[in-house]
MIMARSE-134111 format. One record per residue (C-alpha): y, x, z; chain; residue number from 1. Coordinates in steps of 0.001 Angstrom, whole numbers, plus 500000, padded with zeros to 6 digits. Layout:
+--------+--------+--------+-----+-----+
!      v !      u !      w ! mol ! seq !
+--------+--------+--------+-----+-----+
!      Y !      X !      Z !   A ! NUM !
...
+--------+--------+--------+-----+-----+
# end
This chain:
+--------+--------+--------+-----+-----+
!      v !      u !      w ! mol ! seq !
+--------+--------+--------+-----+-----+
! 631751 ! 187981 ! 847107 !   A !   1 !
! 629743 ! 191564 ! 847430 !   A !   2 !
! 631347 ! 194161 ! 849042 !   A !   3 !
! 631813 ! 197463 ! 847331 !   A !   4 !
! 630622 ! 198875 ! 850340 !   A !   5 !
! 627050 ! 197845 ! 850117 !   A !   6 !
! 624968 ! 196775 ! 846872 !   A !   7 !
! 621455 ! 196039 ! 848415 !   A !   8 !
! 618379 ! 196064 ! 847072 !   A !   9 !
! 616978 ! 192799 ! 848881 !   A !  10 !
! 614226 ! 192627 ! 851535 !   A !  11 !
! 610523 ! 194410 ! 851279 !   A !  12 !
! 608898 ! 190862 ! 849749 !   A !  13 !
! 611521 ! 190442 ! 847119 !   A !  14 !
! 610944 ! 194489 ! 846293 !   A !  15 !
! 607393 ! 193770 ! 846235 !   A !  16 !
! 608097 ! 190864 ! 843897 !   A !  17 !
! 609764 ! 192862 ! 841531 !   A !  18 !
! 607447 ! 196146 ! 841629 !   A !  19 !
! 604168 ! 194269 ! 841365 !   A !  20 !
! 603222 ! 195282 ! 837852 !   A !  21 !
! 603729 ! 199004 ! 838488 !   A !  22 !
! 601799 ! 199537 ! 841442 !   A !  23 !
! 598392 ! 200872 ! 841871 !   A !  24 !
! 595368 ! 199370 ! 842887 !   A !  25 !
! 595267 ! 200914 ! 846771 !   A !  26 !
! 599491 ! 199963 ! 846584 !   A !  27 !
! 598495 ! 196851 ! 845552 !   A !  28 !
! 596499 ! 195812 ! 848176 !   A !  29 !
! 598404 ! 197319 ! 850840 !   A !  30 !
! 601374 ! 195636 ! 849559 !   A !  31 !
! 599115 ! 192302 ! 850160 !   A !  32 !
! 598582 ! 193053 ! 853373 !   A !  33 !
! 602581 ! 193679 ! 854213 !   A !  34 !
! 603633 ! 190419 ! 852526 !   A !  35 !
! 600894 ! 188361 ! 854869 !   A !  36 !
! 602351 ! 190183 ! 858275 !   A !  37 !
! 606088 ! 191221 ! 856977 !   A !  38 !
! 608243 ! 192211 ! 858978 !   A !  39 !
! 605929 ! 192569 ! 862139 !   A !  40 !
! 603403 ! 195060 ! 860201 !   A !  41 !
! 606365 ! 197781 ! 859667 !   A !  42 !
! 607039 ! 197708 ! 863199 !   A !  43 !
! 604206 ! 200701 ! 863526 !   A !  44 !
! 604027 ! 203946 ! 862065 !   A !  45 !
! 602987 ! 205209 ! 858367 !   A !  46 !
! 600267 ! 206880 ! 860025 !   A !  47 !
! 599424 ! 203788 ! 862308 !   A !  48 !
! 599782 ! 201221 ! 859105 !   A !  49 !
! 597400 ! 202985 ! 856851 !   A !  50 !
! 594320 ! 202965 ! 858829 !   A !  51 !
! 594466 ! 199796 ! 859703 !   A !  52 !
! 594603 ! 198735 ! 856351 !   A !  53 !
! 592081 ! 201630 ! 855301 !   A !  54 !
! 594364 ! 203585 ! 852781 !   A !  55 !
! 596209 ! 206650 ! 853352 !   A !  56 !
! 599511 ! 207590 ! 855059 !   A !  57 !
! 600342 ! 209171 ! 851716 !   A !  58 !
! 599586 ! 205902 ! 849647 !   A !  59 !
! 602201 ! 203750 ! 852075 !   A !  60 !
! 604753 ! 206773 ! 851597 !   A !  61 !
! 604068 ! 206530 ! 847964 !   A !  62 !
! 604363 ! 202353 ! 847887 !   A !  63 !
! 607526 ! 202539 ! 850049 !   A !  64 !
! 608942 ! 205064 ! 847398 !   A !  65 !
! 608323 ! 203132 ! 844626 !   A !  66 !
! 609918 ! 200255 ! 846011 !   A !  67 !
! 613303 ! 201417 ! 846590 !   A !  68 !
! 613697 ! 202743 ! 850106 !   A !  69 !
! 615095 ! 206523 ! 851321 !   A !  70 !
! 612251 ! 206532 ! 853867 !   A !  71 !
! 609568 ! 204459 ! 855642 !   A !  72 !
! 611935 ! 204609 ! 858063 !   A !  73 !
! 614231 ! 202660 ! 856136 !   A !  74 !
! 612192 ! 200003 ! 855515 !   A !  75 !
! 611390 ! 199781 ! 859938 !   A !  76 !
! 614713 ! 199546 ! 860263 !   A !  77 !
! 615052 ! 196551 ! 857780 !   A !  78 !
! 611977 ! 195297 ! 859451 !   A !  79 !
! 613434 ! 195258 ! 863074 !   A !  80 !
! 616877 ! 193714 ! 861946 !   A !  81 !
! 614713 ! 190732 ! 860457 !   A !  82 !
! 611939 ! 191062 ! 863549 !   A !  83 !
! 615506 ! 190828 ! 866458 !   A !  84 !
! 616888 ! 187822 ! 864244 !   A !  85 !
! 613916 ! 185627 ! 865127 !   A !  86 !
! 614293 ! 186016 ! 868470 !   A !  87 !
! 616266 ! 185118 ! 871406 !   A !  88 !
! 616322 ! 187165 ! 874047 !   A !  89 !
! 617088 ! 190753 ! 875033 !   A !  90 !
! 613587 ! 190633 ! 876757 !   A !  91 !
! 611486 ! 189282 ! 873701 !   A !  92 !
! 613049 ! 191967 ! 871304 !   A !  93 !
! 612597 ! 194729 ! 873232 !   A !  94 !
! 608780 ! 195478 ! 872167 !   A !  95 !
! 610146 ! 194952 ! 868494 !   A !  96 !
! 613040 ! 197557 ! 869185 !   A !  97 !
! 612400 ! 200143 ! 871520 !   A !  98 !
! 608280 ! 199661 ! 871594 !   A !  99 !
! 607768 ! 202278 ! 868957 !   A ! 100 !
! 608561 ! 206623 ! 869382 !   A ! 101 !
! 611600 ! 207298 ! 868115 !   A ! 102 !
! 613818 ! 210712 ! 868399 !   A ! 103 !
! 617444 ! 210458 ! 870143 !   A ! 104 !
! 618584 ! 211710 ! 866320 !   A ! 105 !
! 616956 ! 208418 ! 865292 !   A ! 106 !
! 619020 ! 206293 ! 867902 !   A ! 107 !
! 622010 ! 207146 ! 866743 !   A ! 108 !
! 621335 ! 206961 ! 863033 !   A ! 109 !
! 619747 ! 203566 ! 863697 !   A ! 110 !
! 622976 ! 201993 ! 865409 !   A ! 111 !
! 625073 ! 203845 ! 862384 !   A ! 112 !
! 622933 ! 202056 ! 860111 !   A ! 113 !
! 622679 ! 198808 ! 861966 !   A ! 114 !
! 626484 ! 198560 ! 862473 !   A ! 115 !
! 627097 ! 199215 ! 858717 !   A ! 116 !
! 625023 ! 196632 ! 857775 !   A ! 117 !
! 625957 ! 194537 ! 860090 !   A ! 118 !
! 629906 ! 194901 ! 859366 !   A ! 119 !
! 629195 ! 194768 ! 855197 !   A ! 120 !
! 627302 ! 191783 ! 855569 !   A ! 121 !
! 629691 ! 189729 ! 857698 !   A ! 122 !
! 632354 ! 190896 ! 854555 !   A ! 123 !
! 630123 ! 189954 ! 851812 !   A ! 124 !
! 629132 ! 186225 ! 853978 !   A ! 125 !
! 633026 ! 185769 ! 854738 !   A ! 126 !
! 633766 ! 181959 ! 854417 !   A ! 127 !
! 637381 ! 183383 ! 852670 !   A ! 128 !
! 638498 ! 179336 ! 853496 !   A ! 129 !
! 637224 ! 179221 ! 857061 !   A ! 130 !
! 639396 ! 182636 ! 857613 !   A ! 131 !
! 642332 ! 181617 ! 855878 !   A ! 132 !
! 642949 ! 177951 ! 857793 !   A ! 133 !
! 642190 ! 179930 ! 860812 !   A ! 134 !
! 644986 ! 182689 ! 860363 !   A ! 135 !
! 647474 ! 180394 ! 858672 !   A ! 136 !
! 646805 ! 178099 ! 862252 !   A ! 137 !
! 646856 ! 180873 ! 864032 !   A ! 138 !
! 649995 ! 181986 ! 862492 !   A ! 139 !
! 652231 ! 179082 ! 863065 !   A ! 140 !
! 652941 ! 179627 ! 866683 !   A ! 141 !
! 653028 ! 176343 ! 867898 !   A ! 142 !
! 650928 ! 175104 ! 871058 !   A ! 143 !
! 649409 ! 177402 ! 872908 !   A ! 144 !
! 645822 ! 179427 ! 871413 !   A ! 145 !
! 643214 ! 179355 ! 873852 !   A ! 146 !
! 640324 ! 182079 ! 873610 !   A ! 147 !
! 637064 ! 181776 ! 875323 !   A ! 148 !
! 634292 ! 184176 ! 875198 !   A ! 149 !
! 631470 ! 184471 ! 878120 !   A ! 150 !
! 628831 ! 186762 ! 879139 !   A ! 151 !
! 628277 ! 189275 ! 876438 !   A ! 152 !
! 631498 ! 188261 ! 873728 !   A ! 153 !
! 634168 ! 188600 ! 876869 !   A ! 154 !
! 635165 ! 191873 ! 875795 !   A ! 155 !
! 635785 ! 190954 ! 872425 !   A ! 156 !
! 637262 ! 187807 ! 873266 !   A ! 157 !
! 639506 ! 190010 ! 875805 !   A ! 158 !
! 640278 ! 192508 ! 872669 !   A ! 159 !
! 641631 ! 189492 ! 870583 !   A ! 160 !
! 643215 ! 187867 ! 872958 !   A ! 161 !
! 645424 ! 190787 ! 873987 !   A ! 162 !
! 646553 ! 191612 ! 869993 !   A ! 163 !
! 646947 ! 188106 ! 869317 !   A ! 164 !
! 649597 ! 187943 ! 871907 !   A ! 165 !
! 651535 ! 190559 ! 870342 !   A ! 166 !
! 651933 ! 188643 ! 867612 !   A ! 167 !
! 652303 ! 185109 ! 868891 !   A ! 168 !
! 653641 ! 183596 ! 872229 !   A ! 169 !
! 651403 ! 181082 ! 874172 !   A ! 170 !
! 647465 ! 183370 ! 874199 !   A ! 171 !
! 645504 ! 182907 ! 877188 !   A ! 172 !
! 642118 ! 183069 ! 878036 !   A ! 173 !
! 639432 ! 180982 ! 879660 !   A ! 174 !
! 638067 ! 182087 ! 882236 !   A ! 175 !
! 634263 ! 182374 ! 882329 !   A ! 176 !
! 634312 ! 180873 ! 886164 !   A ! 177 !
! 633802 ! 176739 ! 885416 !   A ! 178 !
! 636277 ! 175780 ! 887859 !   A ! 179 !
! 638851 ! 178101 ! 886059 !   A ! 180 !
! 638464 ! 176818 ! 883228 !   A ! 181 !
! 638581 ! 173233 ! 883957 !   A ! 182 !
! 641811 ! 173829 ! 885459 !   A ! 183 !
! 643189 ! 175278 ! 882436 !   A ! 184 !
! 641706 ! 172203 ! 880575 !   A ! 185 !
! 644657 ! 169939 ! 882760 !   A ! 186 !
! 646904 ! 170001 ! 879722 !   A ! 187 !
! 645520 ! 170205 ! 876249 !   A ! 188 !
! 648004 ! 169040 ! 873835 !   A ! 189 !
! 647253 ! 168428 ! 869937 !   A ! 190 !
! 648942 ! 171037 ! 869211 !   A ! 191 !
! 646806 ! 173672 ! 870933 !   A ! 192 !
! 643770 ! 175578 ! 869698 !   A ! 193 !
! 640569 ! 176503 ! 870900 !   A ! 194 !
! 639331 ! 180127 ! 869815 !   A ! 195 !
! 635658 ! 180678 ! 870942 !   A ! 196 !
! 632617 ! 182751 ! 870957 !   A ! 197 !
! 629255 ! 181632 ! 870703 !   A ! 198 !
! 626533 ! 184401 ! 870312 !   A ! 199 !
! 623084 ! 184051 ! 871394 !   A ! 200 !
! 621889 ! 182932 ! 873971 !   A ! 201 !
! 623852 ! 179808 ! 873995 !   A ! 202 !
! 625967 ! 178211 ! 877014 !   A ! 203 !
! 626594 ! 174899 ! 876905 !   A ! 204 !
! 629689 ! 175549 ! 879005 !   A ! 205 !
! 632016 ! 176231 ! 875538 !   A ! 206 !
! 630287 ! 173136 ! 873257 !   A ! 207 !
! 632062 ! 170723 ! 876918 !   A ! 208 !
! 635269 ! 172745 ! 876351 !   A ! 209 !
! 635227 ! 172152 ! 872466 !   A ! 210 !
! 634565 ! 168493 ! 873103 !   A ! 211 !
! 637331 ! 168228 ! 875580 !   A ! 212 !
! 639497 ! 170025 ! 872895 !   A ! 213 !
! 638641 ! 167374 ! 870263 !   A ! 214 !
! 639074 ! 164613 ! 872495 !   A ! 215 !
! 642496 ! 165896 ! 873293 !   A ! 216 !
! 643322 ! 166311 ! 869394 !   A ! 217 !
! 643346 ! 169813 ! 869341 !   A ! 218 !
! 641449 ! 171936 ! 866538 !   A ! 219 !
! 638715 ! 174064 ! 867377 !   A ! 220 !
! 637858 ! 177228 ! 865563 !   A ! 221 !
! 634168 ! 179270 ! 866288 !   A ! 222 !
! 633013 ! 182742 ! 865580 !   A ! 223 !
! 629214 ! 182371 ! 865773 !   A ! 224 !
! 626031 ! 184132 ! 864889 !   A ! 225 !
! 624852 ! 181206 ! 863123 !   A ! 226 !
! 625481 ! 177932 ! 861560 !   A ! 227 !
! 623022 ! 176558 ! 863805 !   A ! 228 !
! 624596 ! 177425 ! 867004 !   A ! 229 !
! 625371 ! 174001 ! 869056 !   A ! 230 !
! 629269 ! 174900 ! 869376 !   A ! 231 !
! 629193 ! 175323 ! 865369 !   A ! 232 !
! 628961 ! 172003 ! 865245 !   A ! 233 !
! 632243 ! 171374 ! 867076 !   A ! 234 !
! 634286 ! 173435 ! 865490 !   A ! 235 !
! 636663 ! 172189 ! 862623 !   A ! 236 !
! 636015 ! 175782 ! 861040 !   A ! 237 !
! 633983 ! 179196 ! 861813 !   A ! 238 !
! 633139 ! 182004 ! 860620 !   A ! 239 !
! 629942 ! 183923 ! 861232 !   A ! 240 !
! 629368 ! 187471 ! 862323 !   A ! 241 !
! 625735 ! 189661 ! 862019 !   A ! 242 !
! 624712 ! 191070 ! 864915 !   A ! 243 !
! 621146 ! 192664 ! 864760 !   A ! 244 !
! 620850 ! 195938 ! 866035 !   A ! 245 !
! 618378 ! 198707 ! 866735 !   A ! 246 !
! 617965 ! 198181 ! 870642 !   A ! 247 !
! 616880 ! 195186 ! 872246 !   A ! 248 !
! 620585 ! 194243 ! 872620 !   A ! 249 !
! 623040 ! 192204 ! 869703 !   A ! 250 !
! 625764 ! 194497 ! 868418 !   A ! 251 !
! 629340 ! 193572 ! 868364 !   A ! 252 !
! 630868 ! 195677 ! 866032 !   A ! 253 !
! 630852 ! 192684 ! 863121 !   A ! 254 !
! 632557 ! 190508 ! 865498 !   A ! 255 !
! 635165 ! 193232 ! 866357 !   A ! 256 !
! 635647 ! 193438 ! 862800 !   A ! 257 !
! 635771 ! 189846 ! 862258 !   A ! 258 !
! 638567 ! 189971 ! 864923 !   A ! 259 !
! 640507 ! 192790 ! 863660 !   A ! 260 !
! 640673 ! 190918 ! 859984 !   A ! 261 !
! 642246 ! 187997 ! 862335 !   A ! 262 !
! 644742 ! 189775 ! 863790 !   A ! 263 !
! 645879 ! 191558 ! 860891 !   A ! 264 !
! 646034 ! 188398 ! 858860 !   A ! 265 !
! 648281 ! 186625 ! 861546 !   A ! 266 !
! 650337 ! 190072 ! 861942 !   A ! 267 !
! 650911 ! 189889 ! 858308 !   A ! 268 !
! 651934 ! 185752 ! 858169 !   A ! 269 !
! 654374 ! 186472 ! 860853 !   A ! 270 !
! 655498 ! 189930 ! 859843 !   A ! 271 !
! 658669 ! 189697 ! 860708 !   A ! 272 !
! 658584 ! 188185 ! 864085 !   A ! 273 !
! 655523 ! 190789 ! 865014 !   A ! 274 !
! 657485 ! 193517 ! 863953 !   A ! 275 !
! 660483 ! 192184 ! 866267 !   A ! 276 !
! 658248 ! 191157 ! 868898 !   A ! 277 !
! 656742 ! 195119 ! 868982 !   A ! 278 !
! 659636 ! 196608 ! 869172 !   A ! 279 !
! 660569 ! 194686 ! 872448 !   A ! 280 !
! 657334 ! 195161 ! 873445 !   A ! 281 !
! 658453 ! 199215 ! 872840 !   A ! 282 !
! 661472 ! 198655 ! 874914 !   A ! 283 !
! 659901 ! 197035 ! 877600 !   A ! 284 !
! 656973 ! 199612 ! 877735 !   A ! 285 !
! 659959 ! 202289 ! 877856 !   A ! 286 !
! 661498 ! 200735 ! 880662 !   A ! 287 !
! 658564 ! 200484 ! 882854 !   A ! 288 !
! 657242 ! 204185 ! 881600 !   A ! 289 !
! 660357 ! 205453 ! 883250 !   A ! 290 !
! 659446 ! 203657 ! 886717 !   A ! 291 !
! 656670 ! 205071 ! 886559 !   A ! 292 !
! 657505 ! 208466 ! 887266 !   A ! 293 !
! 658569 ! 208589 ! 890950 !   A ! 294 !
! 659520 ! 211548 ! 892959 !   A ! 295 !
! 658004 ! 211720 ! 896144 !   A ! 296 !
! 659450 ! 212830 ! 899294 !   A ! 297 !
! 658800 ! 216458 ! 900625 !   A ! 298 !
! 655449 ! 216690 ! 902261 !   A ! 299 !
! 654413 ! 213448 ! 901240 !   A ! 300 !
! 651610 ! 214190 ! 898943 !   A ! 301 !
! 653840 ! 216429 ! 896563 !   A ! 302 !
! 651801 ! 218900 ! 895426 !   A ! 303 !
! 652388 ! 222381 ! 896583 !   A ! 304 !
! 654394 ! 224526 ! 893912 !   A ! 305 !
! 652079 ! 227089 ! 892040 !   A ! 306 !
! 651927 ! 230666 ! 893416 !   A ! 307 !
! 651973 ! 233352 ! 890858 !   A ! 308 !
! 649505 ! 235918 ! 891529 !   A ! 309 !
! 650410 ! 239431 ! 892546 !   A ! 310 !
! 650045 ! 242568 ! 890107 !   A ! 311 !
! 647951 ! 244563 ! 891449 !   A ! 312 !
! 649386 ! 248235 ! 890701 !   A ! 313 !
+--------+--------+--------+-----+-----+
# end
């Protein structure tokens, strides 16, 4: 299902594919030369690309025109998200990220365009069956959910952890540390679930935990950046979030949205035991509010009263 959000026009080869017949000779062959080194020939400038493939920097504005895009920056940015998604590390997509001159003004409207992309195409790739047996699990609040998320995912895992509590009893999370988390492993019943993170680079600390899960009986739901990714292969369901982005390092904001469409699906299955549940949770904040705010004896830190400055007549 496409998202109204985003209609794209496909990748530089299949615009190529399409626009063959009405470019020029020069476009033509310069087109030739970006389908044998795509995406790793848009990774320099206009300027740079056209002499080394003897045309003009006019010509590949022209070609990059004709085939759809705002800008030739556009099509870099297309050409970095595919460039980052080959490769592992932070280290090995730096040169393909920050290795070219680009303005602050650029930064920012790279990440803006990065995240978009990133958030409409984890909507329009939702496995809507994957998220459903998830929520309606997730929703049933029996056994206990169990959310683990290292290195880079913890603070998401942290973020759904914390609003999936408010809507369910028995959260917790895993620690990162392998000696928590084996503790924690004591007493997996059949009843519990497993909630984890696996984003690039992979652990093999989560794909033990998911077997141990199995082995126990217990279901065992992923959010990954890929099918491929060892714990995918664990997991009863998953669902998979984008996360190229214009620096060296993945973006999260998919998987935040990912997480926020999980917790608003629970909140919604158990609407009215949410709704009771945050209202005690409004009490409770009330009480302690009120502790909060403790006067302190004369001299003991107080602050000293303001003085009002004199009129000078």
């Amino acid at each position: 299902m496409k998202s109204s959000l985003q209609a794209p026009a496909g990748l530089l080869t299949a615009r190529l594919a399409r626009q063959n017949a009405e470019l020029t000779g020069s476009e033509r062959a310069l087109a030739e030369a970006l389908e044998r080194d795509y995406p790793h020939a848009l990774l320099e400038s206009a300027t740079a690309l056209a002499a080394r493939n003897g045309t003009s920097a006019s010509t590949v504005v022209r070609l990059f025109s004709k085939l759809g895009y705002a800008s030739y920056a556009e099509a870099q940015r297309e050409a970095r998200t595919e460039v980052t998604a080959m490769l592992q590390t932070a280290g090995q997509r730096a040169p393909a990220t920050i290795g070219t001159q680009r303005s602050l003004q650029q930064c920012v409207d790279d990440a803006l365009v990065h995240d978009q992309n990133n958030i409409s195409a984890t909507r329009d790739g939702l496995d809507m069956a994957a998220f459903e047996a998830m929520a309606h699990r997730l929703a049933q609040g029996t056994g206990r959910v169990y959310v683990l998320a290292q290195i880079n995912s913890a603070p998401v895992g942290a973020w759904l952890a914390l609003h999936l509590n408010m809507c369910r009893p028995g959260v917790q999370e895993l620690g990162a540390g392998a000696v928590d988390t084996t503790d924690q492993l004591l007493w997996i019943q059949p009843d519990d679930v497993l909630l984890a993170f696996t984003i690039r680079r992979y652990a093999s600390g989560p794909v033990k935990v998911a077997q141990r899960f199995r082995e126990a009986g217990a279901q065992v739901f992923a959010i990954t950046d890929t099918p491929a990714a060892p714990l995918a292969r664990h997991a009863h369901r998953h669902i998979q979030v984008r996360t190229s982005n214009a620096s060296p390092f993945d973006s999260y904001s998919a998987a935040f949205f990912a997480c926020n469409a999980l917790v608003s699906a629970v909140a919604q299955l158990r609407r009215a035991a949410v709704s009771e549940a945050l209202a005690r949770r409004d009490a409770l904040w009330a009480g302690f509010e009120t502790q909060l705010i403790v006067d302190m004896p004369a001299g003991r830190g107080r602050p000293a009263p303001a003085v009002k400055p004199k009129r000078h007549r």
